[in-house]
N, C-alpha and C positions, 0 to 999 in steps of 0.2 A: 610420213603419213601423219607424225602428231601435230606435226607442224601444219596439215591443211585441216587438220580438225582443230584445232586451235582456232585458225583462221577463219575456218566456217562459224564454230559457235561466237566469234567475237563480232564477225558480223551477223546473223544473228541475234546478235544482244544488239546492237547498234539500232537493227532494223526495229527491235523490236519497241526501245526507248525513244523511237521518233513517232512508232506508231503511239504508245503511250502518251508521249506531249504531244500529238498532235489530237489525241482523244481529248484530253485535259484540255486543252486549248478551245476545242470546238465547245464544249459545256461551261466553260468562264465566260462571264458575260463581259462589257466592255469598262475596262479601265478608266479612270480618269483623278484629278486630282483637285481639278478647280472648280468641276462642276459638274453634271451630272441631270440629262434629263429621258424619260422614258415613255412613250408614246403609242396611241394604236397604231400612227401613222408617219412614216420616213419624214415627210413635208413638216409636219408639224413639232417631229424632232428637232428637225433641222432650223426652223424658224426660233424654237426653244433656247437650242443653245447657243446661238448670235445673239440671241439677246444678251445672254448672260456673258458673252463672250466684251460685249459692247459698254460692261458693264452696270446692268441689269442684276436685279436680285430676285430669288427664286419667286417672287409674286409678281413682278413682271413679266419674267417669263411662263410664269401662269396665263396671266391675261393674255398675253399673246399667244402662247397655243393653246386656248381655249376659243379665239377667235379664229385660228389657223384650222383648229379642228371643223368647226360649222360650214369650212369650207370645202377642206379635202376628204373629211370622214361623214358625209349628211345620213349615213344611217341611223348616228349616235349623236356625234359635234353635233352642237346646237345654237343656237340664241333663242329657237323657239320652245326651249326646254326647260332644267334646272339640275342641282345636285349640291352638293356637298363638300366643303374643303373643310380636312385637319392640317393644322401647321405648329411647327418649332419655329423658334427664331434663334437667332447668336447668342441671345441673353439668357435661355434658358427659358424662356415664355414660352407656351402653350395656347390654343384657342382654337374655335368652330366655326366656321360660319355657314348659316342654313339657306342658302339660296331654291330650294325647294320650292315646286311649281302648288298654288294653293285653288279649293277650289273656288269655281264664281260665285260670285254674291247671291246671282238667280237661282244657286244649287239647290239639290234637297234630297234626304234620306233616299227616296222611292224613284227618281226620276229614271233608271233603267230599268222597271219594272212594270210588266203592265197590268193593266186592271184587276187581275188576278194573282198578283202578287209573286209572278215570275217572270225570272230576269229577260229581258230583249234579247238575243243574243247580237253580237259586235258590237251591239248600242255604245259601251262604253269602250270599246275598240277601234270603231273609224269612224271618222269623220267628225262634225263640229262639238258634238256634245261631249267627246270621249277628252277633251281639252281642257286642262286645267291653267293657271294663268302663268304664262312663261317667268320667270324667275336669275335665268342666266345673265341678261346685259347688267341686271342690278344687281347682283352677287358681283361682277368684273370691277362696276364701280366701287364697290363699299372697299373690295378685297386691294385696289390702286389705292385709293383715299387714303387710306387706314397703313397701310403696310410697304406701298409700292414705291419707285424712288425715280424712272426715267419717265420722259414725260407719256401720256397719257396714247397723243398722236402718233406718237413713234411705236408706240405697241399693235395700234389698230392698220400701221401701213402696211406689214405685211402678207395679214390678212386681204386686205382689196387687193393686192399686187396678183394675189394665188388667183382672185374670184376674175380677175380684171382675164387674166392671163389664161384661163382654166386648168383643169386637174386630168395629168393624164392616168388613167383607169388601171389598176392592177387587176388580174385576173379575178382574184377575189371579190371586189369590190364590182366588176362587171357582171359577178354572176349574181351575186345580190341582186343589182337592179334590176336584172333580166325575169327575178324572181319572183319579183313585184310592181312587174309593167301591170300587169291586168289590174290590181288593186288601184295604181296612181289617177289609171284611167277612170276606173269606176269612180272613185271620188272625185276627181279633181274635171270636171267639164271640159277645159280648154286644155291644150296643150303646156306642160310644163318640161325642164330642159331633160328631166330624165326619160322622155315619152315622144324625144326629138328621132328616136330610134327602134326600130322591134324585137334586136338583138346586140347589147353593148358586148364588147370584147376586150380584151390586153389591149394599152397602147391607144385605145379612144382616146380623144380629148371630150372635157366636158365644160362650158363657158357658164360663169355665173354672174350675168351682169346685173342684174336686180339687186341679187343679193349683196355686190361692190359699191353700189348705189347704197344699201340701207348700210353697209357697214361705216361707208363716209360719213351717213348724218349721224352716226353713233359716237364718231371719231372727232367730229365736227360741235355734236350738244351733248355727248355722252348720253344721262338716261335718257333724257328729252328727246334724243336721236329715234326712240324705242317707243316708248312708253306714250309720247305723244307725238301731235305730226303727222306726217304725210303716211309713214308705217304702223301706227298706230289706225291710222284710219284703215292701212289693208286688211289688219287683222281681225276689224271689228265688220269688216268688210263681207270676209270671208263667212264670217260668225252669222250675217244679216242671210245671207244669200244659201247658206247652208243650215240655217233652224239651229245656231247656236245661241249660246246664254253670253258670251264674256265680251261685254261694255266697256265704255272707254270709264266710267268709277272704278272697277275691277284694274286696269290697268297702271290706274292714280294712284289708287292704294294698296298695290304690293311694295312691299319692301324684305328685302332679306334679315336674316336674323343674327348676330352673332352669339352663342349660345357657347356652354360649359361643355367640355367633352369627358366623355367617361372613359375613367382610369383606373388603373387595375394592375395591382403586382403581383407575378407569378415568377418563378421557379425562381424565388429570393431576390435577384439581380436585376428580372426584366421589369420594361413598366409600359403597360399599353396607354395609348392616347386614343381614341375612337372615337367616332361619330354618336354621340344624343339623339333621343329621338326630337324630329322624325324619323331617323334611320332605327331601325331594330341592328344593327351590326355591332353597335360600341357593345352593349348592352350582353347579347347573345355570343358575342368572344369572349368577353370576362366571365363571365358563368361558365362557359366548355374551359378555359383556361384556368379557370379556378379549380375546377373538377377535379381537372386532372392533376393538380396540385394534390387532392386529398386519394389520389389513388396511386398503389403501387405501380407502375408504368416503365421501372427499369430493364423487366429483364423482356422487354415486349422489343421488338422488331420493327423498322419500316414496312408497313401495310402488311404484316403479317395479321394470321385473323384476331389475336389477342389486340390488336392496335387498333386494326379496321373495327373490329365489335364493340372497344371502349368510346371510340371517335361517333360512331352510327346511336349507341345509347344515349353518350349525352349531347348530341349534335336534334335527338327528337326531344330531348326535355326542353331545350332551349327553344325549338321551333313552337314546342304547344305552348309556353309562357309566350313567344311572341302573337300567337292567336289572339290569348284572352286579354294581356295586360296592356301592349304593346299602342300607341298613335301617337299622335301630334299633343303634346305637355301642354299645349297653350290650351286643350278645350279640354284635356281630362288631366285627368291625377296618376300621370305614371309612377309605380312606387320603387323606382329604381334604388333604393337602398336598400330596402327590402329583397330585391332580385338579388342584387348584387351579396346579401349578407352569408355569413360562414355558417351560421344555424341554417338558415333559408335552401340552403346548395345543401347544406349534409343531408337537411330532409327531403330532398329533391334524388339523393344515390341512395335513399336506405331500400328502393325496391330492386334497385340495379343489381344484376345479378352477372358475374364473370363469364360463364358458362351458357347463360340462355338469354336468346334476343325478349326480351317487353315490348310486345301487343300493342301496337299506338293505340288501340280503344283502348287499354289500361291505363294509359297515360292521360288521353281525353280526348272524346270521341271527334270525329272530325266526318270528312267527303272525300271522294274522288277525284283525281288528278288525271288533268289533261295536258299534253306539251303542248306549247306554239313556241314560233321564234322569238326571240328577243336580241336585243344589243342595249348597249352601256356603253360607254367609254371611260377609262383610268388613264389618269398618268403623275407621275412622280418628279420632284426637283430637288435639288441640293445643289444649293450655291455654294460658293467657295470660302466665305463667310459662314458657314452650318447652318443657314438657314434651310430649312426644308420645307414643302408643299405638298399633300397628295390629295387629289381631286379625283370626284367620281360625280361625273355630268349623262343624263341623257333624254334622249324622249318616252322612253319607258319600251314601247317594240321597236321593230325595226321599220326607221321612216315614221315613227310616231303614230298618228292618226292616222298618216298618208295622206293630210288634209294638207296642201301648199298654198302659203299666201303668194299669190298674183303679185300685188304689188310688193312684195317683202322681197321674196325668191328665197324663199325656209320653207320648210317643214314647221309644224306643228306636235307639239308633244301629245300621249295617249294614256296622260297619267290620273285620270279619273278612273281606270281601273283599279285606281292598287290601293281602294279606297274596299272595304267590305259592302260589295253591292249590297249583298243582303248575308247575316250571319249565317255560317256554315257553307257560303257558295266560295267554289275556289275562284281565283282571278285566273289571269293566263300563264300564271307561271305557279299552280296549283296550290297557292299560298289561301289559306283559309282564314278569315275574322271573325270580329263581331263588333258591340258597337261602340267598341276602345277605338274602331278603327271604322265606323260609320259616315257618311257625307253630311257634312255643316257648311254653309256658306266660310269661305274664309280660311277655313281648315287644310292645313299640310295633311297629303296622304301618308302611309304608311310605307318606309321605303328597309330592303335590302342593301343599299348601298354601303360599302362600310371603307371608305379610306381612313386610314389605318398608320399611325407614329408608332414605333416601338425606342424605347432606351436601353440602353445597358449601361448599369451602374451608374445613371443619371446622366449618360452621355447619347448623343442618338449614333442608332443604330440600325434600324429598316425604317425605310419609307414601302408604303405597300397598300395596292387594290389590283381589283379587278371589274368588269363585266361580269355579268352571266345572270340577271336573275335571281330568284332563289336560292341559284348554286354562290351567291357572292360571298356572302359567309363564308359556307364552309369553306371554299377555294381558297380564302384569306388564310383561314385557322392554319387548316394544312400548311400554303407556303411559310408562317409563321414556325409551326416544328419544324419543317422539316429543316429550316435552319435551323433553331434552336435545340431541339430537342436528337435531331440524326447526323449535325454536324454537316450539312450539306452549304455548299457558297448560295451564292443570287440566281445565278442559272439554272445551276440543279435542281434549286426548289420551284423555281418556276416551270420547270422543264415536267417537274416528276406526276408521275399519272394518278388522278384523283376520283375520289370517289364523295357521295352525297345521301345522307338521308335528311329528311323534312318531316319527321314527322306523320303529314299526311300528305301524300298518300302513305301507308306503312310496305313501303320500298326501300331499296338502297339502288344508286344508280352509278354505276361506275365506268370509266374508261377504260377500252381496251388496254391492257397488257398492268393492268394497277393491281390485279389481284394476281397471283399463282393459282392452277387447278388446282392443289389442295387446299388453299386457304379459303378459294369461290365454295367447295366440296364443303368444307370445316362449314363455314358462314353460316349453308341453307340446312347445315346439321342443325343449328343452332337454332335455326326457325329466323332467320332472315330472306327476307324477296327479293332478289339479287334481279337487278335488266342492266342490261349494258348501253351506253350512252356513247355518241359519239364524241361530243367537244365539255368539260368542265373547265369555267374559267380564261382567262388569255391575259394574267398577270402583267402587269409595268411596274417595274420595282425597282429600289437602290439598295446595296448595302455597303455599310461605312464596316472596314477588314478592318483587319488588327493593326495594321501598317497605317491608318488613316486614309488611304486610297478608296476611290466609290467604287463601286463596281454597282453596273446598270444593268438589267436583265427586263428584256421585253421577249413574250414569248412568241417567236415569230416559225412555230413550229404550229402553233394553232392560228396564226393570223399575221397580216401585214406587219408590225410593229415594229420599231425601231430604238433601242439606247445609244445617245449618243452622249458624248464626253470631252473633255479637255483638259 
């Protein structure tokens, strides 16, 4: 008899240590050694890491799937867009560069407003006026130019190979469309390829010959392929025919920026790299990161209420400074020393209070918050070399304007909204300004975007963004403790359930299963407005282990995404 009990408990223990590794296994994201990329989309993973396989350096294989994305991801992927890249190199260099979409030269303060000094509604939403001047083919060049090693062509063939070839449709990706058949139709007159159908499904194919057409002359003149030409003429095309402002001088005279990123040491060791404005994200991590430097925070808990409440107080100071202070450096006077400084922060917690949530009208009065959809796209690189990339590109909603150039075969970006229509009106992702963040001819809106370097000990350590909107911030912050601070790998933190306040509205909005019943209980003791939220975030991240191994984490529990490795 002892001998089959023996026998039981040892299997047993056996059974149990495979379910354990096979737990552990399923939350480790993927290995690699040489290289390391992280994607919304398998395709454009997978075009990623050939690059780098081919010997390609991580800013190749940026260009390349960022061209890769425009194809297989068009709710986000763009060329008719713009966004943001933070990068490391091998040498231990640092930089930004601001490919941000700016507005038209024709623009002006009041133009979604009407005679009576309130806002149109969707004005800045669909269609031609909602258009700021695309951004992304001329971010791809400067970012090859400057940084990139294989040639130019060989990055853009993949791309036309996808468009030439079409994209076959993930569930996901087919319910979206279906989502916004009836908007493509209202804007767009003629038939375009997503409007070839009344209900897309799993398994469609979708053909993008236009768009393999404009990415050849892209490949072919580089900017010139974009900027002017036969696509330059659709877009100005589109502009004529639909009561838009953006001219073929608007399109002469964009250029991207390469700018100083804001940097910021916390908890002794680490060291953030972040995006400058025009993003509020570099800015708005170093202050929550610094915070929480000056605050006890040991004996607090993952998303316990003493965590969630300290994350929710200073996650609204940083939201209401990016109200007042926050736009584009080139037309105002960001005082980003000042934000950033240790007196500035301590007097920003002297009303913080442990125990009881802070009143966003105490902090500073604001508006009402309304959801809509949005999309963004992230993705992450680490060469074998240590160089690293993390890019956060997109049209601002999902499908942008829903304006499609004819001759292009793109979307148009909808980033005149994220401009302060008018002070104290929220945008579509209930983000409130003023007129730090006003329309000027020329001017970069105000973006959430934050791709995101971190180091340890002067060595890198996370590459890291996301999507989401207003939730991009905080989504970052979080994935950033939850390794740093809770000891969790790349998966984990991307995996683990998040929550969001903004300030205004004076909410907090969290995903299912991120709180426990008493900590939800503790919270609204506390005078917190708890709503539950479906999706925060859908992370693309690396992290470089103790062992020098990557390890890629795409969170494909909230979306298509894919890390793939070598």
């Amino acid at each position: 008899m002892n001998k089959i009990i023996t026998l039981f408990l040892f299997l047993l223990f056996i059974n149990c240590s495979h379910s354990n590794s096979d737990k552990q296994k399923n939350e480790e994201g993927t290995i690699g050694r040489n290289g390391m990329v992280s994607t919304a989309h398998p395709l454009a993973s997978e075009i990623g890491l050939n690059i780098l396989k081919q010997g390609g350096n991580a800013f190749d294989a940026a260009v390349a799937i960022q061209f890769a994305l425009a194809v297989a991801y068009p709710r986000a992927g763009n060329i008719g867009g713009g966004g943001f890249m933070v990068y490391y190199t091998k040498d231990n260099a640092y930089g930004s560069l601001d490919f941000r979409e700016k507005a038209p030269l024709k623009s002006h303060r009041d133009m979604f407003l009407n005679k009576y000094g309130n806002t149109i509604d969707n004005l800045s939403l669909r269609g031609a006026l909602a258009v700021g001047v695309p951004g992304t083919v001329d971010g791809m060049v400067k970012i090859h130019e400057k940084l990139g090693h294989l040639p130019w062509k060989h990055l853009l063939q993949p791309a036309i190979d996808l468009a030439k070839n079409g994209v076959i449709l993930t569930d996901q990706e087919a319910k979206k469309i279906n989502q916004y058949l009836d908007d493509f139709n209202e804007v767009n007159p003629q038939k375009i390829p997503f409007t070839t159908s009344t209900e897309w499904k799993e398994g469609d194919r979708i053909h993008y010959q236009k768009l393999a057409e404009t990415l050849k002359l892209i490949q072919e003149k580089k900017r010139d392929g974009f900027y002017k030409g036969t696509v330059a003429q659709a877009i100005i095309d589109e502009m004529n025919q639909h009561h838009g402002i953006i001219s073929q001088k608007d399109l002469d005279a964009y250029s991207a920026k390469w700018r100083t990123p804001i940097t910021a040491t916390f908890q002794d060791s680490l060291q953030l790299i972040s995006m400058p404005p025009p993003s509020s994200g570099g800015i708005a991590l170093a202050q929550i990161l610094k915070c929480l430097d000056e605050i006890d925070n040991n004996r607090m808990s993952f998303n316990d209420f003493e965590w969630a409440h300290t994350l929710i107080e200073l996650e609204r100071r940083a939201y209401a400074d990016r109200a007042t202070y926050l736009g584009d450096d080139d037309f105002i006077d960001v005082p980003t020393e000042l934000l950033l400084s240790k007196k500035y922060l301590r007097q920003r917690l002297e009303n913080f209070n442990p125990n009881k949530a802070t009143p966003s009208q105490e902090i500073k009065a604001g508006n009402v918050f309304t959801i809509e959809s949005f999309e963004t796209t992230h993705f992450s690189i680490v060469d074998k070399e240590g160089n690293a990339v993390a890019i956060t590109t997109t049209l601002n909603g999902n499908f942008g304007s829903k304006l499609f150039v004819q001759g292009g075969g793109f979307f148009l970006n909808n980033e005149m909204d994220d401009f302060s229509i008018k002070p104290g009106v929220p945008n579509q992702f209930g983000l409130v300004g003023g007129t730090a963040n006003e329309i000027q001819p020329e001017k970069r809106m105000l973006s959430s975007m934050t791709p995101t370097i971190i180091l340890k000990n002067g060595k890198l350590f996370m590459v890291v963004g996301t999507p989401g909107g207003s939730t991009i911030i905080t989504s970052v912050l979080q994935t950033i403790v939850n390794v740093s601070e809770f000891g969790m790998n790349m998966q984990e933190a991307v995996y683990a359930k998040k929550f969001h306040s903004q300030w205004m509205p004076d909410k907090v909005y969290y995903e299912d299963g991120a709180f426990s019943d008493q900590t939800i209980e503790k919270l609204r003791s506390m005078g917190h407005d708890l709503e539950i939220t479906e999706q925060l975030g859908k992370m693309d991240c690396i992290l470089i282990r103790k062992d020098s191994t990557l390890e890629g984490a795409s969170d494909v529990k909230r979306g298509d995404g894919r890390a793939l490795g070598y």
